[in-house]
ZADO-1210 file (C-alpha; in nm, 4 decimals, padded with zeros to 6 digits):
<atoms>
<atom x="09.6695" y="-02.7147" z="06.8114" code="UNK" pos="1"/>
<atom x="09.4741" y="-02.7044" z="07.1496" code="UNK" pos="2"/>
<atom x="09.2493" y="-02.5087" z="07.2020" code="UNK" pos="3"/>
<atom x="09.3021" y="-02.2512" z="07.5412" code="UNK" pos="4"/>
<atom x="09.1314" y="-01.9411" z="07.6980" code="UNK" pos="5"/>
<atom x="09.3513" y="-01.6929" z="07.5783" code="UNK" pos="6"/>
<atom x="09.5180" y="-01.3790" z="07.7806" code="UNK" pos="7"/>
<atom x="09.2903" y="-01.0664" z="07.6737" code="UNK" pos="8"/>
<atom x="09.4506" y="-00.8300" z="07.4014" code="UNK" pos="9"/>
<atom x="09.6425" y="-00.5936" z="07.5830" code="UNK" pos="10"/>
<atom x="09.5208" y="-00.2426" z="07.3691" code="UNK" pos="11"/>
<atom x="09.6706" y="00.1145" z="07.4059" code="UNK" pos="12"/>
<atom x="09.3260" y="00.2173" z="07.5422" code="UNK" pos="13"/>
<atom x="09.3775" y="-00.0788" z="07.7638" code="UNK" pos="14"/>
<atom x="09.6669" y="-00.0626" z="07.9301" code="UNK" pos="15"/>
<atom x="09.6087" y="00.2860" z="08.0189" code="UNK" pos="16"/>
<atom x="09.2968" y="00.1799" z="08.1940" code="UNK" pos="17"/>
<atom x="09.4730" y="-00.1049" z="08.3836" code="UNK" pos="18"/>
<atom x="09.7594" y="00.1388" z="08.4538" code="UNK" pos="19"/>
<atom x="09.4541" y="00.4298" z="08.5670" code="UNK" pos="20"/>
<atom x="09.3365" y="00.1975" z="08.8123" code="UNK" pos="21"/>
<atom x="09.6085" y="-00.0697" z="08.9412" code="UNK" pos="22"/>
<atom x="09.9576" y="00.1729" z="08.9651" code="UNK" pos="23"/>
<atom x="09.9509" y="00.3442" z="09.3066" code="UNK" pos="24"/>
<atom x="10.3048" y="00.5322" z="09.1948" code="UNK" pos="25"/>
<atom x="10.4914" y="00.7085" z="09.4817" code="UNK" pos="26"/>
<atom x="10.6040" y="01.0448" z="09.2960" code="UNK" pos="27"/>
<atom x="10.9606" y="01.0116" z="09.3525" code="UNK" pos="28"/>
<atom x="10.9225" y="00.6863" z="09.1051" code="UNK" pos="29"/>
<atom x="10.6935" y="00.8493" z="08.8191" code="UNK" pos="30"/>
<atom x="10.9843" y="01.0886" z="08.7965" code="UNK" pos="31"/>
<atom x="11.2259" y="00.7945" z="08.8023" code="UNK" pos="32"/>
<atom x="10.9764" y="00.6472" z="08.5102" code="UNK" pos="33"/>
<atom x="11.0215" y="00.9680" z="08.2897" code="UNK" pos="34"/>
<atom x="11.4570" y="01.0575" z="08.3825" code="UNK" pos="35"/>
<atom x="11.4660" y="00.7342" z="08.2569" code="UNK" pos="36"/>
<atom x="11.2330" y="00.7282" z="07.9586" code="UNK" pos="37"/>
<atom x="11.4524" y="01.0052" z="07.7794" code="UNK" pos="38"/>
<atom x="11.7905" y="00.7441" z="07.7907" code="UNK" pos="39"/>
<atom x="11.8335" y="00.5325" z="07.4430" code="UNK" pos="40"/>
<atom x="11.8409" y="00.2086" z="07.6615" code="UNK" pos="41"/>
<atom x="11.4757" y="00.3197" z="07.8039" code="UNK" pos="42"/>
<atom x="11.3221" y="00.0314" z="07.7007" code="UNK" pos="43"/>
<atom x="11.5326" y="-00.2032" z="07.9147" code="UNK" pos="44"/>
<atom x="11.3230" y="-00.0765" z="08.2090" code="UNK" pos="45"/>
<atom x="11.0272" y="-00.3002" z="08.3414" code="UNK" pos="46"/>
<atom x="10.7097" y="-00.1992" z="08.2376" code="UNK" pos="47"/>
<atom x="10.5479" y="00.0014" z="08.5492" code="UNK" pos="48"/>
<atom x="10.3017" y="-00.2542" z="08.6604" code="UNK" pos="49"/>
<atom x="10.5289" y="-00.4593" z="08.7404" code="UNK" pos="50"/>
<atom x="10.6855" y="-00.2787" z="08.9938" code="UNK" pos="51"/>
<atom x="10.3960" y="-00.3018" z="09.2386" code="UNK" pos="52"/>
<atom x="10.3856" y="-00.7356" z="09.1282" code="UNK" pos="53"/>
<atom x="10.7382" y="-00.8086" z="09.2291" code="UNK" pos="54"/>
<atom x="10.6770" y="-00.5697" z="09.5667" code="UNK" pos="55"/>
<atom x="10.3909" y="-00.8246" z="09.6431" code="UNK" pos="56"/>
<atom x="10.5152" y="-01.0923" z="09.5698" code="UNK" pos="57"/>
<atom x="10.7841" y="-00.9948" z="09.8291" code="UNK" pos="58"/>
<atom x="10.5743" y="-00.8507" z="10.0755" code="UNK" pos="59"/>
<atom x="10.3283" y="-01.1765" z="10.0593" code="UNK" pos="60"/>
<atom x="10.6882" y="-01.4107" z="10.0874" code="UNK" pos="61"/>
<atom x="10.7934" y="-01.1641" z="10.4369" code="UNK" pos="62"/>
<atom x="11.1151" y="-01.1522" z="10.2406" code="UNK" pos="63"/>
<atom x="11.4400" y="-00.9814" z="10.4262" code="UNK" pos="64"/>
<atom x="11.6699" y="-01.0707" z="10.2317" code="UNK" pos="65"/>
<atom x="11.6796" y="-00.9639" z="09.8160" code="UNK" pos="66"/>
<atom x="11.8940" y="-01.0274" z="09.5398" code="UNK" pos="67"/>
<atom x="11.9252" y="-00.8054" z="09.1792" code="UNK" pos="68"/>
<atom x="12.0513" y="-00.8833" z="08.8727" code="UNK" pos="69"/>
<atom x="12.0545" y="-00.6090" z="08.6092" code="UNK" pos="70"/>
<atom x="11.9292" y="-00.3002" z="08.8216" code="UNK" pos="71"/>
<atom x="11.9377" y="-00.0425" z="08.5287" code="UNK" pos="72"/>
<atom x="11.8048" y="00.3041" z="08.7159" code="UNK" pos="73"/>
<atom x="11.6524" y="00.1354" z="08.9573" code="UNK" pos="74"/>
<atom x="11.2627" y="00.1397" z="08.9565" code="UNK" pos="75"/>
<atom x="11.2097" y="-00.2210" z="09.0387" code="UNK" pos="76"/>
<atom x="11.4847" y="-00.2314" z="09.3032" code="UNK" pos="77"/>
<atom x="11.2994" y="00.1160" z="09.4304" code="UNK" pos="78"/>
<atom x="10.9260" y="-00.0819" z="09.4139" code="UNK" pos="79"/>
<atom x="11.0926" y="-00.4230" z="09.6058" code="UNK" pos="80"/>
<atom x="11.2785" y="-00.2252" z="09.8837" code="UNK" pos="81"/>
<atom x="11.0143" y="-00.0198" z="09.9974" code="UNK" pos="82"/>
<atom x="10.8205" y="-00.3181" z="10.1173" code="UNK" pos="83"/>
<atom x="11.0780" y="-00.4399" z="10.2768" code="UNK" pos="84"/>
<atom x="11.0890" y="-00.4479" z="10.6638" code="UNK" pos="85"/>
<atom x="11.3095" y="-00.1730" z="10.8673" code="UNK" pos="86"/>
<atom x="11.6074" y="-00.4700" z="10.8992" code="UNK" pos="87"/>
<atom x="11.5589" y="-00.6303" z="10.5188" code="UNK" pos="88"/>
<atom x="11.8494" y="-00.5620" z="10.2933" code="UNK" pos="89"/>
<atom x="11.8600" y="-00.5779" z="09.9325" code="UNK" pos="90"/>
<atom x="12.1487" y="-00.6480" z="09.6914" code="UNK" pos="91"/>
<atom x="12.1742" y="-00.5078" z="09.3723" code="UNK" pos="92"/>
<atom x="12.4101" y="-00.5723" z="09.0713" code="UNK" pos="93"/>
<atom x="12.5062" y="-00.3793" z="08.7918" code="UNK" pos="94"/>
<atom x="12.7978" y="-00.2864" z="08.5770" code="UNK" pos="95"/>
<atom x="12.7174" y="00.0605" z="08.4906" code="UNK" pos="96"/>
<atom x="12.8033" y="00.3290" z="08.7407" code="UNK" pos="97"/>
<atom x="12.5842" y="00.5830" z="08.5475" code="UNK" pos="98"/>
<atom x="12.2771" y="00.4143" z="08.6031" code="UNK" pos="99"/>
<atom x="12.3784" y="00.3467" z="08.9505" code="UNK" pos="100"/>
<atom x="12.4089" y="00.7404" z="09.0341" code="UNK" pos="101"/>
<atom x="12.0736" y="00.7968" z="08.9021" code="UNK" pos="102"/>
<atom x="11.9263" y="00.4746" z="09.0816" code="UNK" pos="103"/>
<atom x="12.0949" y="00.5944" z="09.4070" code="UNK" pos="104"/>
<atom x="11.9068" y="00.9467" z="09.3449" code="UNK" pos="105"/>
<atom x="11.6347" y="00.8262" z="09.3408" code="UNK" pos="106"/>
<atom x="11.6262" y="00.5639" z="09.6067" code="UNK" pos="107"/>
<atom x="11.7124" y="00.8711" z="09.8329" code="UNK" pos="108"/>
<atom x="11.4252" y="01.0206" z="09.6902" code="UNK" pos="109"/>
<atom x="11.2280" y="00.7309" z="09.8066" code="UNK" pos="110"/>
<atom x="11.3715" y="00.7213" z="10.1783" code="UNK" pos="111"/>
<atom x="11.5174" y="00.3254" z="10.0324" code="UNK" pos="112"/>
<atom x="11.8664" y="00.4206" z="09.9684" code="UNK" pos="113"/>
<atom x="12.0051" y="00.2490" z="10.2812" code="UNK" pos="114"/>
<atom x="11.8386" y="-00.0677" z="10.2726" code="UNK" pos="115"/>
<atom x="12.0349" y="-00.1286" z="09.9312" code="UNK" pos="116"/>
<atom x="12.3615" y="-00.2661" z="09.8873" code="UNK" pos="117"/>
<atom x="12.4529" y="-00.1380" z="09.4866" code="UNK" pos="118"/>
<atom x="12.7728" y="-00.3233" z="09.3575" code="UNK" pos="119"/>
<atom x="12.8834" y="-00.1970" z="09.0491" code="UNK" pos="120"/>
<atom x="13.0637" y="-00.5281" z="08.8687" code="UNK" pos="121"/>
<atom x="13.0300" y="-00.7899" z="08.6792" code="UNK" pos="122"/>
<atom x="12.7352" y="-00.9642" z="08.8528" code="UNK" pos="123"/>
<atom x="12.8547" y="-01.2919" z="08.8194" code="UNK" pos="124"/>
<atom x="13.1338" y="-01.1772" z="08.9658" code="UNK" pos="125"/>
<atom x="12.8951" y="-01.0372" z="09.2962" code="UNK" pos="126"/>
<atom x="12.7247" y="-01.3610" z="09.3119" code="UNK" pos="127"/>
<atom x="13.0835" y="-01.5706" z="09.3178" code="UNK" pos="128"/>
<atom x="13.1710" y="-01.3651" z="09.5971" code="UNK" pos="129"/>
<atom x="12.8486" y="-01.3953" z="09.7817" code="UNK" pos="130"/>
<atom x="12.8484" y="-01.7846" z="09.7270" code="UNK" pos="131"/>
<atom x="13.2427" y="-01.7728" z="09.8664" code="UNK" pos="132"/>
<atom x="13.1189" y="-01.5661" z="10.1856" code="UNK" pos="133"/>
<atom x="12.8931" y="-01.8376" z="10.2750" code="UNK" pos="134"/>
<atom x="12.6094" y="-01.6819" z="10.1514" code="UNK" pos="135"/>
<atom x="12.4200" y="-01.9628" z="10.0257" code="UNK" pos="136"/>
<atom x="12.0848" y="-02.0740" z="10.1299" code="UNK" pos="137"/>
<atom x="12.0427" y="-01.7462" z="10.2959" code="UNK" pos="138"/>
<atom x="11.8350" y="-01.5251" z="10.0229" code="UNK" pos="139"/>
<atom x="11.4540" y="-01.4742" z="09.9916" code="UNK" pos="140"/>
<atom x="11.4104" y="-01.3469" z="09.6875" code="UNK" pos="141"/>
<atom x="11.5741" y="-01.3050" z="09.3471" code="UNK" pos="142"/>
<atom x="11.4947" y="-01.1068" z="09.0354" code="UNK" pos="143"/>
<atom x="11.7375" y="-01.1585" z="08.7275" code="UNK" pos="144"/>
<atom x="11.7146" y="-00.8846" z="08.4474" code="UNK" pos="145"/>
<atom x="12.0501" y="-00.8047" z="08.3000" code="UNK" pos="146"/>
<atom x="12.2253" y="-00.9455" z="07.9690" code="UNK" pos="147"/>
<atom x="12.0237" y="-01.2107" z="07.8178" code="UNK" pos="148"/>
<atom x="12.3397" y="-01.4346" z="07.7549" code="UNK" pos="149"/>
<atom x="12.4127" y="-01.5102" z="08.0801" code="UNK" pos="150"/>
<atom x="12.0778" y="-01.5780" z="08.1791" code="UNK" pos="151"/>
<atom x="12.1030" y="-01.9609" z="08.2611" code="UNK" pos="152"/>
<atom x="12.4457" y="-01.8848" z="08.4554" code="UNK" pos="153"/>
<atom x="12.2562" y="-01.6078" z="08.7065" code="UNK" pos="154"/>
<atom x="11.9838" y="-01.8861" z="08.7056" code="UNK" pos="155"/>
<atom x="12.2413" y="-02.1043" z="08.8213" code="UNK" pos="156"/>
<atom x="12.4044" y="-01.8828" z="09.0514" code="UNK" pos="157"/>
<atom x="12.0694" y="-01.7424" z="09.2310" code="UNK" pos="158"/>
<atom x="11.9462" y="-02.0775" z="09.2812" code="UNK" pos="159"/>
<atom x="12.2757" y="-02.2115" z="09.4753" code="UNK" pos="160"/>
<atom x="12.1953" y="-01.8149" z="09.7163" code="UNK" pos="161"/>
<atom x="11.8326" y="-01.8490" z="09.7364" code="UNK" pos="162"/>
<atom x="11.6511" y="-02.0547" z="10.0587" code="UNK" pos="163"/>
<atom x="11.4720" y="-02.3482" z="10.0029" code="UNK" pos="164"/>
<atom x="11.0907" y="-02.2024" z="09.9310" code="UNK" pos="165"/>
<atom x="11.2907" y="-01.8753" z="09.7788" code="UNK" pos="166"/>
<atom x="11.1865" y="-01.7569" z="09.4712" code="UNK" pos="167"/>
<atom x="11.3560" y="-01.6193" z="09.1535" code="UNK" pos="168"/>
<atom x="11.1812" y="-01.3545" z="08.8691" code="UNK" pos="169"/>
<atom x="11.3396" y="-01.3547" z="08.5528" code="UNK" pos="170"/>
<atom x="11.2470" y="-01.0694" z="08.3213" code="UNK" pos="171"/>
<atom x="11.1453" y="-01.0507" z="07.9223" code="UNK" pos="172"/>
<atom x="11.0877" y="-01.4670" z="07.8880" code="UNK" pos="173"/>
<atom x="10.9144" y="-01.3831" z="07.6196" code="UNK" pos="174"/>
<atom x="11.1268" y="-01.1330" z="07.4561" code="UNK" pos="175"/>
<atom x="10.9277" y="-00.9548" z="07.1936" code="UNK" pos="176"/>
<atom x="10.7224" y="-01.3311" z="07.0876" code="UNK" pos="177"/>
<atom x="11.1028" y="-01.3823" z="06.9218" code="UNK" pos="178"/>
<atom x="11.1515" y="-01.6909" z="07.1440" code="UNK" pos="179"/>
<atom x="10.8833" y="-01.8262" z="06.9709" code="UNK" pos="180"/>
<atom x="11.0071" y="-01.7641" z="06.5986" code="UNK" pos="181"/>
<atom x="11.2737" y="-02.0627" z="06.5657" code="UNK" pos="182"/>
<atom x="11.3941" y="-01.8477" z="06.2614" code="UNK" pos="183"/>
<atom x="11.5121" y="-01.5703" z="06.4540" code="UNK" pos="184"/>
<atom x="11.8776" y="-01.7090" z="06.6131" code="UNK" pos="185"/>
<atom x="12.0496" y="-01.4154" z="06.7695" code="UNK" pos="186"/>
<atom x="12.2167" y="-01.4753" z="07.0745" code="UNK" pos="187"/>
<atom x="12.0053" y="-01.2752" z="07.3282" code="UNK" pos="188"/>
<atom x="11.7053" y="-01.4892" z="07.1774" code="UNK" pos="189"/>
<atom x="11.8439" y="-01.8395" z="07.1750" code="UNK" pos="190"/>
<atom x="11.9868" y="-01.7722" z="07.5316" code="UNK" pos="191"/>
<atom x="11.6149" y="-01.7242" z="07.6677" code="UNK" pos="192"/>
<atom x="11.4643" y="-01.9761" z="07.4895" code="UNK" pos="193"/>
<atom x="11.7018" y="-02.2479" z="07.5983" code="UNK" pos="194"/>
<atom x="11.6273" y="-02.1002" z="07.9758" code="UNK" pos="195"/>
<atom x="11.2583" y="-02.1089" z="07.8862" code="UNK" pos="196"/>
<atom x="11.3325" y="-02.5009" z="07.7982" code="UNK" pos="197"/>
<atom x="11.5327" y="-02.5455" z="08.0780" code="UNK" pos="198"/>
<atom x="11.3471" y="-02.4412" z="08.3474" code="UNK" pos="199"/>
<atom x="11.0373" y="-02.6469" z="08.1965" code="UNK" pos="200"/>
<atom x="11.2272" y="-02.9773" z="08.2917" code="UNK" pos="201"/>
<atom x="11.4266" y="-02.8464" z="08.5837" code="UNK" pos="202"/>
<atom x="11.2599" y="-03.0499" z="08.8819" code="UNK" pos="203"/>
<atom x="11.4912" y="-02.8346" z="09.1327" code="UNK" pos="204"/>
<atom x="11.2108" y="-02.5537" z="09.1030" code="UNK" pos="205"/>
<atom x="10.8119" y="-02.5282" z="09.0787" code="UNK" pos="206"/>
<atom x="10.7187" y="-02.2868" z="08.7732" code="UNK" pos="207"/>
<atom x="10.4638" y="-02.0266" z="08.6645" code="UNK" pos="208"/>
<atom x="10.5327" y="-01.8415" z="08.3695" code="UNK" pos="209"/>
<atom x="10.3373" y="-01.5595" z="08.2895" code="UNK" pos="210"/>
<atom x="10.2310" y="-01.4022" z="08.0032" code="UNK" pos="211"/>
<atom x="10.2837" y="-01.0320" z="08.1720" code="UNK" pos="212"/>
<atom x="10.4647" y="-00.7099" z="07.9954" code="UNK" pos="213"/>
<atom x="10.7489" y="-00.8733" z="07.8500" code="UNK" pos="214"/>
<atom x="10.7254" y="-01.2081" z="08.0032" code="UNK" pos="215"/>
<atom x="10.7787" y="-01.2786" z="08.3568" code="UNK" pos="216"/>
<atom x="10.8885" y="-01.6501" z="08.4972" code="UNK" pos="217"/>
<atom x="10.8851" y="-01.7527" z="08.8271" code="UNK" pos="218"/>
<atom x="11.0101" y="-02.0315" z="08.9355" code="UNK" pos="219"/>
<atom x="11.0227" y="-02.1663" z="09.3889" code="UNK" pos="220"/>
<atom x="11.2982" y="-02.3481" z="09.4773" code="UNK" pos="221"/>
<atom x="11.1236" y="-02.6722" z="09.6414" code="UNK" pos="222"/>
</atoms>
């Protein structure tokens, strides 16, 4: 095996220093962060330091135009939107209109509400129809964190909207270290790891994969 420097061992004591001195948390999305925490699904949620990543990453890009796939309650839609200029515009998909009303709560909350477009349905669905529009080509920014086994069609999809130097995040690539246990063959896990595979080969897109919360891949469109 080769040898490499290693990611340092992410502790409890840890990650609540990193977290103490790295998560500048508006107060509208802390209480987003603990509505949501008392939900069964809580862990689908990204972890909180991620939400100030993806907002750089988009702020560094000048993005105006955003794509979401799997929106949940909202935080990371909430973290990407507020850095987005007074004309950017975000799209968000999800199938659940629960988690929409409490997403659309708290986007209010957060003065983002109307720079988000929330389309509760099937996102494939929202992505045919924004490919049919003639939408193509014409987003910034994508980040895809919904149902694991349609991860390589959202890929697909998102990568057919996104410009040409647009970038897609795709969430949990390392799902629990399972896509690294060939014994464990559930759907969810052989869906990522096939992505994980694919997108190693896929000469359409530049890749960095990092070894961040639950795994975070991003991948430019060249």
């Amino acid at each position: 095996m080769r040898s490499f420097v290693r990611p340092t061992p992410m502790t409890d004591s840890l990650y609540e220093y990193v977290l103490s001195v790295s998560l500048r948390e508006p107060e509208s999305l802390c209480a987003l962060r603990e509505e949501t925490s008392k939900l069964s699904e809580a862990e689908w949620q990204i972890a909180p330091e991620q939400g100030p990543f993806l907002a750089m990453i988009v702020q560094l890009m000048g993005a105006k135009r955003c794509l979401e796939v799997g929106t949940f309650t909202g935080y990371s839609a909430a973290w990407v939107a507020s850095v987005l200029p007074a004309d950017g515009r975000m799209i968000c998909c999800d199938i659940s209109e629960t988690y929409a009303a409490i997403a659309r709560k708290y986007w209010a909350m957060s003065g983002v509400e109307s720079k988000i477009d929330m389309r509760v349905a099937p996102a494939l669905n929202t992505l045919n129809e924004l490919l049919v529009a003639g939408r193509a080509g014409t987003f910034d920014y994508a980040f895809i964190d919904a149902d694991k086994s349609n991860y390589d069609a959202y890929y697909e999809k998102c990568l057919q909207l996104i410009r040409s130097g647009g970038l897609i995040a795709i969430d949990n690539t390392l799902w629990d270290g399972k896509v690294a246990d060939l014994t464990v063959t559930d759907a969810d896990t052989v869906a990522i790891r096939a992505l994980n595979a694919k997108l190693f080969s896929d000469r359409r897109v530049s890749l960095s994969f990092l070894p961040f919360a639950d795994g975070l891949t991003l991948v430019r469109k060249s």
